[in-house]
Each structure stands twice: as C-alpha cells, then as structure tokens.
C-alpha positions in Angstrom: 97.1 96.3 171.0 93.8 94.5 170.2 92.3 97.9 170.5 94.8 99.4 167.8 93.8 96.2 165.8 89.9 97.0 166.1 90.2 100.7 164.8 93.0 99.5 162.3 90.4 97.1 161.0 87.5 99.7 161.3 89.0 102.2 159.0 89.3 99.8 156.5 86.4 98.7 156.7 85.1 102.3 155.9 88.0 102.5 152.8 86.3 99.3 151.4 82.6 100.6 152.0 83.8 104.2 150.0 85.2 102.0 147.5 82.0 100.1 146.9 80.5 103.5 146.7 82.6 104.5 143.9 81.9 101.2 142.0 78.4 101.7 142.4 78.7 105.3 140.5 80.9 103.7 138.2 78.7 100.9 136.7 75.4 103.8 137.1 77.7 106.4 134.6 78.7 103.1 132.5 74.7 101.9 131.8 74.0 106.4 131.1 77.0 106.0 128.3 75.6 102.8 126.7 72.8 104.3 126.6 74.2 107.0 125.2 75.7 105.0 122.6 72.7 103.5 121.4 71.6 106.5 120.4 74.6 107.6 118.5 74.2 104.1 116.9 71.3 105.1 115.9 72.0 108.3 114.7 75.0 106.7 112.4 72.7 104.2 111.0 69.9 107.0 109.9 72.9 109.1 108.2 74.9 105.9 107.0 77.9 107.1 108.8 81.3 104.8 109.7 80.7 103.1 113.3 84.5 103.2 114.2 85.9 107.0 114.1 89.3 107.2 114.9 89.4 111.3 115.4 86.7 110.9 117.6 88.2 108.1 119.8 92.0 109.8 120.1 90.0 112.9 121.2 88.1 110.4 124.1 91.0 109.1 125.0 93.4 112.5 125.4 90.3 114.1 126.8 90.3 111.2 129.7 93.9 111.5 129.9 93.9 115.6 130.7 91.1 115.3 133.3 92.9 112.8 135.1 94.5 113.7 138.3 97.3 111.8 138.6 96.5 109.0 140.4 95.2 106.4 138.0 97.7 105.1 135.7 97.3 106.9 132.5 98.6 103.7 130.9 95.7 101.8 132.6 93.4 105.2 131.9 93.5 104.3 128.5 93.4 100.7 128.9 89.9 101.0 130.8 88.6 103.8 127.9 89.7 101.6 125.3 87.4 99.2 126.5 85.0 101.5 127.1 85.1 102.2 123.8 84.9 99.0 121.7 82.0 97.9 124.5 80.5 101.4 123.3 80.5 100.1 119.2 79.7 97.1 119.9 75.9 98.8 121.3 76.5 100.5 118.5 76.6 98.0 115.8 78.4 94.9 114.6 81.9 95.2 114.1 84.2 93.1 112.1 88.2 93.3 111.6 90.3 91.0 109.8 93.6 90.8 110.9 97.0 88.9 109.9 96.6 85.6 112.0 96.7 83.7 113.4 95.4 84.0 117.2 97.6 85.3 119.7 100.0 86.8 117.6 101.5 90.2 117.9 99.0 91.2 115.3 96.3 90.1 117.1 97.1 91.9 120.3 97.9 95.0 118.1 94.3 94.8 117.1 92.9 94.1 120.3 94.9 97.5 121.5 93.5 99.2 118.9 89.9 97.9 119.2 89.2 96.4 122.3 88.0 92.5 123.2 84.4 93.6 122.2 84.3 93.3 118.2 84.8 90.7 116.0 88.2 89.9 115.2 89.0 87.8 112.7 92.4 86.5 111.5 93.2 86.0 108.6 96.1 83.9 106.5 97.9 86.5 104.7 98.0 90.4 104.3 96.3 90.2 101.2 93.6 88.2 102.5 92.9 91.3 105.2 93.1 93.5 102.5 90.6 91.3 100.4 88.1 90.9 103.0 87.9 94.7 103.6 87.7 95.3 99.9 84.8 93.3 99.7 82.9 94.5 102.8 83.1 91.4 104.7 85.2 93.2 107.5 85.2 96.7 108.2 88.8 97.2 108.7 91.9 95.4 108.6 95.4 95.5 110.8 98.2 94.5 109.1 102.2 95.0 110.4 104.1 97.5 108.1 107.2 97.8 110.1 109.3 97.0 112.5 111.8 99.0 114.2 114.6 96.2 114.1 114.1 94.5 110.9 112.8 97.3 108.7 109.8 97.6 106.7 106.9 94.4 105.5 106.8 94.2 102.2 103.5 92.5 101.3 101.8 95.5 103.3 103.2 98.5 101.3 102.8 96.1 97.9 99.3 96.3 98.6 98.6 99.3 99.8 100.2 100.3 96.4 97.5 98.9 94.3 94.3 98.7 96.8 91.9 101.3 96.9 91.4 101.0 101.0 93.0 103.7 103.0 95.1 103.8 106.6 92.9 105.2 109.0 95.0 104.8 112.5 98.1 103.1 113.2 99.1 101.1 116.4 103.1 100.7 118.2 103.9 97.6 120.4 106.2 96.6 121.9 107.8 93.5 120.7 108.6 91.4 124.3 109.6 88.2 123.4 109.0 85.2 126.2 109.6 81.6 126.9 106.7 79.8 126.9 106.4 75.8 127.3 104.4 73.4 129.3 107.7 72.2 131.2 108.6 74.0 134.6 112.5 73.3 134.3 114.9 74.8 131.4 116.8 71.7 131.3 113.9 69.7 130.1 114.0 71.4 126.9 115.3 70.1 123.8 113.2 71.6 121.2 112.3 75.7 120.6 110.0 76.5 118.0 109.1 80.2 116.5 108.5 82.4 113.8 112.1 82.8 112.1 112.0 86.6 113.0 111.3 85.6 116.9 113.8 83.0 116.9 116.6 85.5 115.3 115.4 88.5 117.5 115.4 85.8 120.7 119.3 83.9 119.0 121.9 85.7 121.9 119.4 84.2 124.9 118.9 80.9 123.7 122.0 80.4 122.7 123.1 81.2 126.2 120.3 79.6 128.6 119.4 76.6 126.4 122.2 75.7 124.7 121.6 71.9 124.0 118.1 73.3 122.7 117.3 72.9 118.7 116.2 75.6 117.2 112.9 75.0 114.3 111.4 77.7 112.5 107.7 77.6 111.9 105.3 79.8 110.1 104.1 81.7 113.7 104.6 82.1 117.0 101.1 80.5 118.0 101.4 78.1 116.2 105.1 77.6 118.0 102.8 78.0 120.9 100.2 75.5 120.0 103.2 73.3 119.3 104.9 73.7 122.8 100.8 73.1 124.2 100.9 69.2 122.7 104.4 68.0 122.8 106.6 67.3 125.6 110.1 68.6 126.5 109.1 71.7 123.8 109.0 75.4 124.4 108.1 77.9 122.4 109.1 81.5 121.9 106.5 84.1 121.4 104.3 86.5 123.4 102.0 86.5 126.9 98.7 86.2 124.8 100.1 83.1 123.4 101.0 81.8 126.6 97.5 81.9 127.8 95.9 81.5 124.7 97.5 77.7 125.1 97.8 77.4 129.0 101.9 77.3 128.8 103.9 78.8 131.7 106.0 81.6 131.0 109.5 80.6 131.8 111.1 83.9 130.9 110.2 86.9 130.2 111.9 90.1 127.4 114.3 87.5 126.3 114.9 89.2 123.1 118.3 91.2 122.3 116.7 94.4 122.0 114.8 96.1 124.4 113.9 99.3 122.3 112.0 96.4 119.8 108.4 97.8 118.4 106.5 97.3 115.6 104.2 99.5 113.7 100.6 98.6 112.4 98.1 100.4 110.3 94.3 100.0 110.6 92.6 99.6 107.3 89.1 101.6 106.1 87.3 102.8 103.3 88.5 106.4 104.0 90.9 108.4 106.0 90.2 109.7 109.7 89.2 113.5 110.0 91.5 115.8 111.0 92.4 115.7 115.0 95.6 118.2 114.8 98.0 115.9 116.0 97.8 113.8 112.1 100.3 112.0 110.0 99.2 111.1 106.7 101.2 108.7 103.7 101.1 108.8 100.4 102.8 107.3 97.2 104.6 108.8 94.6 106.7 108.7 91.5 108.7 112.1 90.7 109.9 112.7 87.4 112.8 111.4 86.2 115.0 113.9 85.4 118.4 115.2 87.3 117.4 116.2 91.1 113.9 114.7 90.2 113.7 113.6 94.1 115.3 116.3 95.7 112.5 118.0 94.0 109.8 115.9 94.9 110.8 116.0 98.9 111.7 119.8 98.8 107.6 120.3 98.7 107.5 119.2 102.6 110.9 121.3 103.5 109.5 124.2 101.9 106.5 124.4 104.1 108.2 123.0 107.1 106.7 119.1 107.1 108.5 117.0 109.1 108.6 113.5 107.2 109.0 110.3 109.5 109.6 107.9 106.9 110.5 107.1 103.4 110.9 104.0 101.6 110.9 102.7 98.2 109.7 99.9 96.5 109.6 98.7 92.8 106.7 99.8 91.1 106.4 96.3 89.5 104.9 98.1 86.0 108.3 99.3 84.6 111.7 97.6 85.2 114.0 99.5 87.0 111.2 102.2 87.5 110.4 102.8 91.6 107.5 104.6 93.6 108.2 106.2 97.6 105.9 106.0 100.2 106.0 108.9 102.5 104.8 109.4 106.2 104.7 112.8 107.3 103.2 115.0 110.0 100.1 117.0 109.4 96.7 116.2 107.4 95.5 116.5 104.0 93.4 119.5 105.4 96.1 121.7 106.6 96.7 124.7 104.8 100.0 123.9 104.3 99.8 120.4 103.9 97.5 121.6 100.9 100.6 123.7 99.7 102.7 120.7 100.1 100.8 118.5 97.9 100.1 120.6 95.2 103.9 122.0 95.2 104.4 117.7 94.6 101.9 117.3 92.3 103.4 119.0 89.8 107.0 117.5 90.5 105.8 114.4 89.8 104.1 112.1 87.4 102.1 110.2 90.2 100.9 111.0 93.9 98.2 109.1 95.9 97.4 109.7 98.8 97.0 106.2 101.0 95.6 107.6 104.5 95.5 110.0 107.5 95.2 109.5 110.9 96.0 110.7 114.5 99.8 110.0 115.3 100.5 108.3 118.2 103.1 108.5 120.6 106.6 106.3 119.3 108.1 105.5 122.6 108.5 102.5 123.5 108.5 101.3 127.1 109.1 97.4 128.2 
C-alpha cells in the first residue's frame, strides 16, 4: 500500500512539473505578444489610428475559440483573451471609458466584459454624462444599457443617440443574476432590503417569500444598496457578485430574481463604427414619410433584400408633436452589397435615415 502511495505521489509529481512547464511557455509567448503590441502601438500612433478595434478583437477571440481543442472552457477561453487583450492596449496606449456608474454595477461589469480590468474605467452619473465625456474626447468610449430583455428598452440611451454625433461600435449581453448580499450571516436578522427599484421589482416573488418581515427601500443603485448594507446593521442589499466584493458583504443567496432568462443589452460608444467582420448588425434612425403604408414602406427595404431586423422601437422625435422617429437593429453592415441596396431603397422612402453604428453581433443566449 505505501508503495502504491509512493508511485501515486510520483506521477503527480511529474503532472505538476509538466504543468509548470506549460506555465513557463505561457508567460515566454505572453512577454513575445506585449512585445508585439508595442509595436502595433506604435504603428497606430504614427498613422493616428483608434487603439480599441472591435473587428479586430471578435476576430481574436473566434480565432482562439476555433483552435481550441476542447478542453479549455471556451467560456473561460475568452475570459483569459479578453484579458489578454485589454493588457495588450493598455502597452498600447492609455485607455479611457466612461460608463453609467456607479462602481459595481451591472454596467460596470458589462464594461469590464467588454474591456478587460486593464483600462481606465470611469463611471459616470448619468447617460448623458458618458455621452458628454466621449463627445469631448475625455474618454474614448462609453457603455451605456439600452435594453433589457424584461423591462424593455432605456430611454435616456436611444434619446441620445438620437441627437449625438458618437456612434455604437460593439455591444455587450449579461446576464442579469440578482443576489443577496449583506454583512449579516442569518436571514432572520434582516429587517431592511435596499436596491435599485428595477432590482427590487425583478427580486419582489423571493423576498416576499424568504424575508417576509423585511422592508423594502428603493435607492438610486444597487451599489449604493450595497454600500448601504456594508455600514448599517441588520441591512441587506440586493444586487450583483461585484458588488458584493466590491463592499466585502456575504452573498446570502444567489439568482434570486423571478426570471432566469433576464439579460441586458449594452452598446459601446466611439467616434466611428467598427469595420466589417461578416457576422455585423448595424442601427440606424429614421422617419418615413407620412403618407398611407408610409412604414410598411420604409421596413419593406430590409424584406426585399432579405435583412433580418432584431429590433424596432420608436420614440418621439421631440421636434414635432405627435411626429415619431424608429430605431432599427438589423443583421449585416453598411458595406454589404445588399445592405447598400437596403439603405438606398429606404432613403428614398423616407424623409430622414442616420445611421448610428455597426458592429460584430454577438451571441443572445443567455446562460445562468
């Protein structure tokens, strides 16, 4: 038996040394592609070219994703690249995006997932404050929300994409998993539960059910419900991981919201649209004439060349009473041939069309 235990202990041993092995290769190939990215730095500051590229990065990360074999985790694959990634700009040059704060917010980690922990994130107030600071250059880009697959589309974002001359250059979905947090250990102790008045309504059936003698205050955020639930006792808080240990609480439960299939959708901000990948959704804006079947019209441009649309909404234009423009997502990108088509079939259907970004699409599904 101790002689099964030696050779037992031996081969690991040996696992652990190959391991180390691999780790060494790993950080030598990391330092060749910093390197690397120093000199396409370089080559970007010479030509005055955008640091952050999002063609280029979805073709990284599908690249990495195809040469995998199958035993890494592609969801971790693209964890690690992403990181990979934003260390990558970061050699590159100095990075700054504003996002709707405050810290540890679904927003935040929607930005983080879009550009790694190695840039300069900064939050920001309100939406039109992200879409100020990138309008004046003192961020490069911006994440805002724009929708949310529960409680329908924000607002504020398409009211200022309608009049700002910034475009949507990538888009992020995350899941929304709502948690517990407080600095108590026992469910009983609780007599207070703050959030965000979305969290709160998204969270009411499990409350309701598990902390019943619990009231219920709405506050402008769930970090601040978290920063809240951090200083005062017999307090929890509802809101995400990141706020949890943004604020050192305990996660008492976990995806305590009603509905599991819960995502939100956020746009990334820039001064132009991404290039063409082949896998692209662009939006736009427009107002159709008004006249009998004016919209039928105006939508029959995609149908005709067969573009599949993925959203439409409508908002007041706020220049005209009663007058309305329609954002449109669709698949393809401004420089498909029969996205070209498309557009000019709409053009002339309508009195206005403005086209307010393209990016790659991204997968929709969402997994808890």
């Amino acid at each position: 038996m101790f002689a099964e235990d030696c050779e037992g202990a031996d081969e690991m041993d040996h696992i652990r040394d190959e391991i180390d092995a691999v780790d060494a290769e790993i950080v030598r190939l990391l330092d060749r592609r910093a390197r690397l990215a120093r000199r396409i730095g370089e080559f970007k500051r010479e030509r005055g070219l955008d640091t952050y590229v999002p063609a280029r990065e979805r073709k990284v990360l599908d690249r990495a994703a195809s040469l995998s074999e199958g035993d890494f985790p592609k969801q971790g694959l693209e964890t690690v690249f992403r990181e990979i990634i934003s260390c990558s700009i970061s050699l590159e040059a100095r990075l700054k995006v504003a996002y709707l704060g405050p810290e540890a917010t679904f927003t935040h980690e929607a930005a983080r997932r879009s550009f790694g922990t190695s840039v300069d994130l900064e939050p920001q107030a309100t939406v039109a404050e992200v879409f100020a600071r990138v309008e004046r250059g003192e961020a490069q880009h911006g994440v805002v929300p724009v929708e949310n697959s529960m409680e329908g589309t924000v607002t504020h974002t398409l009211d200022e994409l309608m009049n700002s001359p910034l475009k949507v250059c990538g888009e992020i979905y995350l899941p929304i998993s709502q948690s517990l947090l407080s600095r108590e250990t026992d469910l009983g102790s609780i007599t207070t539960v703050y959030s965000h008045p979305m969290a709160l309504a998204q969270a009411g059936t499990w409350l309701r059910r598990e902390t019943p003698a619990a009231r219920l205050e709405e506050v402008e955020s769930t970090a601040e419900a978290a920063r809240r639930a951090a200083e005062e006792p017999e307090v929890a808080a509802v809101g995400s991981v990141l706020a949890a240990e943004a604020h050192g609480l305990a996660v008492l439960a976990r995806n305590i919201q009603d509905a599991r299939a819960n995502a939100t959708r956020f746009i990334v901000l820039g001064r132009a649209w991404a290039g063409r990948t082949g896998r692209d959704k662009t939006s736009l804006v427009f107002v159709f004439k008004d006249r009998p079947g004016g919209l039928r019209d105006a939508l029959s441009a995609f149908s005709d060349e067969g573009i599949n649309l993925t959203r439409i909404e409508s908002r007041p234009s706020r220049r005209q009473a009663w007058t309305y423009v329609f954002f449109v997502d669709f698949q393809g990108h401004p420089e498909d041939e029969r996205v070209e088509h498309a557009l000019q079939k709409l053009a002339e259907r309508c009195t206005y069309v403005g086209l307010i970004g393209a990016y790659p699409e991204v997968p929709t599904e969402v997994t808890g």
